[in-house]
N, C-alpha and C positions, 0 to 999 in steps of 0.2 A: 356733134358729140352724142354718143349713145346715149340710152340710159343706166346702163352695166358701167361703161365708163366713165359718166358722171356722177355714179353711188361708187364706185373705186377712188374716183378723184378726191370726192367730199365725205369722205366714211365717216371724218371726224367727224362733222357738222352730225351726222344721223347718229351718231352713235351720244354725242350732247343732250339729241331732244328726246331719246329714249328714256330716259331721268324722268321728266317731266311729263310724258306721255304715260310712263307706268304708274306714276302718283296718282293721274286720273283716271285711269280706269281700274285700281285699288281702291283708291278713296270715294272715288265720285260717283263711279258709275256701280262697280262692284255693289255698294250700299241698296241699289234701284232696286235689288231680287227684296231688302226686305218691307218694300213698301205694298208689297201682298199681300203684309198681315192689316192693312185695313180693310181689307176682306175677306177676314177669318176671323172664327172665333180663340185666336192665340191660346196656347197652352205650352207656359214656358218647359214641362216637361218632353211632350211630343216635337214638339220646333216646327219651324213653319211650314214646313212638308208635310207632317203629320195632324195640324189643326184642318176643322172642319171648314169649308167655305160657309158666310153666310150671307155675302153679297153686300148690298149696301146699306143693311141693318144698320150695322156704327154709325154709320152715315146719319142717320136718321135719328139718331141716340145723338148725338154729339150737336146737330142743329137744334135738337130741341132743349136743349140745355141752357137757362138764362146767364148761368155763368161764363158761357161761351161767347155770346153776344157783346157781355160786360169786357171781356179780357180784349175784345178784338175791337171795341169802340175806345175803349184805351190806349192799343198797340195804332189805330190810327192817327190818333190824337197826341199820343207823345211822337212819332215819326212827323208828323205833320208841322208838329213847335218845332218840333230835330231841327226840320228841314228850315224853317222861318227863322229861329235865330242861329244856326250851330252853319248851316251850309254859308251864308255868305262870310263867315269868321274870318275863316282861312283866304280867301280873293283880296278883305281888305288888310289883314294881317301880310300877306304876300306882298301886294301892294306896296304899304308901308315898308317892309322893307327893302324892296327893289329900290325906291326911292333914296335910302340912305345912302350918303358917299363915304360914310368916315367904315372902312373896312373892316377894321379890328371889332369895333359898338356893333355890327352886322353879323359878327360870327359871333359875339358875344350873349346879342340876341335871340339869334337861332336856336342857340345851343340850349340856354331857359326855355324856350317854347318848346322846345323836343322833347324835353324831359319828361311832362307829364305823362305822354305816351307812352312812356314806360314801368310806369310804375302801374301797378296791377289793382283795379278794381275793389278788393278788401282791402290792401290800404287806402288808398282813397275815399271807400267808406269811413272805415277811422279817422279817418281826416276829419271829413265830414261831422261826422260824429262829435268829435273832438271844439270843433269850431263852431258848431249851430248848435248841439242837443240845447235843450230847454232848461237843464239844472245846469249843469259843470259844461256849458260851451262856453267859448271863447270870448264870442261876440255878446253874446248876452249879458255875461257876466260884464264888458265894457258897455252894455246899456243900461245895466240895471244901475252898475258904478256912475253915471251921469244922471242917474234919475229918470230915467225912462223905463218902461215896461216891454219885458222880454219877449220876444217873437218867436212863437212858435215854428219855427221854420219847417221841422220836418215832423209835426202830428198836426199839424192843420192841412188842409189838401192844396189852396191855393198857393200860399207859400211855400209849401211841400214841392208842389211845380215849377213854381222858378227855381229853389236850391237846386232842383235833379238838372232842370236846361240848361245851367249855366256853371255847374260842374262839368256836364257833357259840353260845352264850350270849352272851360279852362282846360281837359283832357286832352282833347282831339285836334285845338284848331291848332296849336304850331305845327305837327304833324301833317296838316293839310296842308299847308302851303307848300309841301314840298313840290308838288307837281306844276304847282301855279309858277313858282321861284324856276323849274325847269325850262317852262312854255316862257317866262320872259326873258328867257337867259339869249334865246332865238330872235328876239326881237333888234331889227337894224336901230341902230345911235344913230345914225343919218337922221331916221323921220324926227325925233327928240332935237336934233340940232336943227334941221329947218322949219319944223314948228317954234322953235325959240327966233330963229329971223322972224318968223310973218308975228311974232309979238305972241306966241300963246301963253294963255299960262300956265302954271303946275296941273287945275285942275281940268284944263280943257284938254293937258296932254294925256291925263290919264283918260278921261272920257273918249279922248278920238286916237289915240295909238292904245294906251295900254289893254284897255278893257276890249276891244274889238282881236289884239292879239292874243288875247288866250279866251275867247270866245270856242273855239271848238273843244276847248279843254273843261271851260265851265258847260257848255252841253253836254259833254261826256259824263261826267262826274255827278251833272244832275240826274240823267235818265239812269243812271245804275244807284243814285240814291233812291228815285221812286221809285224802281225796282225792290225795293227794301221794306216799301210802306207796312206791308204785313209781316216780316217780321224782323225782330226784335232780339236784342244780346238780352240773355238771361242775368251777368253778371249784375252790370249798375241797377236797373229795377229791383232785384233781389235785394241786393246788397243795403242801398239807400232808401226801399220801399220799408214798409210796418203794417199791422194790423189796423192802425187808427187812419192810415190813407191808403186801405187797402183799393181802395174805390179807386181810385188814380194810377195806384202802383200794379193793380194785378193788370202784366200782360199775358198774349198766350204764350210765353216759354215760359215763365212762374205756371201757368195753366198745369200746360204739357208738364212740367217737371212733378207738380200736385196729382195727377190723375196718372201717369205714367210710372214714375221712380214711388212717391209714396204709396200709392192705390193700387199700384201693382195694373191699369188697367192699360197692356199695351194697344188693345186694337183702337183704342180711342184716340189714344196718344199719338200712332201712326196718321190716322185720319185727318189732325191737326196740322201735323208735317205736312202732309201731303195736299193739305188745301191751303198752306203759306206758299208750299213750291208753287202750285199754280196758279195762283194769285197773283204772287210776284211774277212770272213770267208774263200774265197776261201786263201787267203792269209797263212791268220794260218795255214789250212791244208797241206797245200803245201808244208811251211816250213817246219811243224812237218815232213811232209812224207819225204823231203832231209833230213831231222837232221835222221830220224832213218835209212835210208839209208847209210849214210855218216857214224856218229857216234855209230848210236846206241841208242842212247838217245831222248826221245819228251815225252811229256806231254800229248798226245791222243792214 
């Protein structure tokens, strides 16, 4: 078959991905002309065409900036807890309920875990708010009512880190398991039923069936999470961060939003962008290339 007559046979099919094709090079690619202005001295009047080149001055401005260093030793460091407590959530949350037999308590389940994920970042600060603050939070107020003393949870920094980790838990992980619930949905009941002849047990069957079959899924999903190490959602840091832990809370998209939207100073703000994008890409490749080294297994 031609190739005339295989774009005639299948038009629909091309005429589907054109959707999808046009979103990225709109959204994705189109955006690339404005990353010139970190190397210009921007003038929202003249536009980027019209600013002067200055090379990589900003560059040079923007490394030497202790705030810089601060925002990005933070944006490691909460990506890095991310990753330690929030990534394996969803594997054993998945898990668990692959395990359930009673159908109904499983869609019942699900449906709670999903939820959070849709509910938007300012409520959930309120939430937040609502349940930890220091005067009129929830919980405080049932410790203070016991005779215990109130935990500052979100103006002290260390406590301030766990409330934001394990919000970002209760948020994200039902929503993760989706993938994992997919990848075991493929898995043969054969191996489960003669693992039960040779005597296994529950937990030997998840160590040597379950967890070995969504291994190239938990690979996947790791190396496009360290791909992320640099950065970070503006929304939850903002939202649940303060002044009194600014130290912990400030990443660089609170940075970028402070020195860009408030300060007015684009060419810095570009420069920021522009050193997460390639930060993280060095990032994902790196992983991929240990994962297929190590494993065997990557994405690229």
């Amino acid at each position: 078959m031609s190739k005339a007559s295989y774009l005639r046979r299948y038009w629909q099919l091309y005429a589907l991905l054109a959707l999808p094709i046009a979103y990225f090079v709109i959204f994705r690619y189109g955006p690339m002309y404005g990353v010139q202005i970190a190397f210009k001295d921007f003038n929202l009047f003249q536009g980027i065409g019209g600013s002067a080149w200055i090379g990589f001055d900003a560059f040079r401005e923007v490394f030497g900036m202790r705030e810089f260093y601060t925002t990005l030793r933070n944006t490691f460091m909460l990506n890095f807890l991310d990753l330690i407590v929030s990534f394996p959530a969803p594997i054993i949350l998945a898990i668990m309920l692959y395990e359930i037999r009673s159908v109904w308590f499983k869609k019942i389940s699900q449906t709670l875990l999903y939820i959070p994920h849709f509910i938007s970042w300012v409520i959930i600060g309120g939430i937040v708010y609502q349940l930890f603050g220091n005067q009129s939070g929830m919980v405080n107020e049932v410790l203070v009512g016991l005779g215990l003393d109130p935990v500052p949870f979100l103006t002290e920094k260390n406590p301030w880190l766990i409330t934001y980790l394990f919000t970002g838990v209760w948020q994200s992980a039902g929503w993760g398991t989706i993938l994992y619930l997919a990848a075991l949905t493929g898995v043969n009941r054969e191996l489960f039923e003669a693992a039960e002849v040779d005597g296994a047990t529950r937990l030997k069957k998840i160590r040597y069936i379950t967890l070995p079959s969504i291994k190239p899924t938990i690979i996947t999903l790791l190396i496009l999470n360290l791909g992320k190490m640099v950065s970070i959602g503006f929304d939850r840091p903002y939202v649940i961060g303060n002044t009194t832990v600014r130290e912990y809370s400030d990443v660089l998209s609170t940075f970028v939003y402070r020195i860009g939207l408030e300060s007015g100073q684009y060419t810095q703000a570009t420069v920021i962008g522009l050193f997460q994008a390639v930060v993280g890409l060095v990032f994902i490749l790196g992983s991929n290339y240990i994962s297929k080294k190590t494993t065997g297994d990557g994405i690229i």
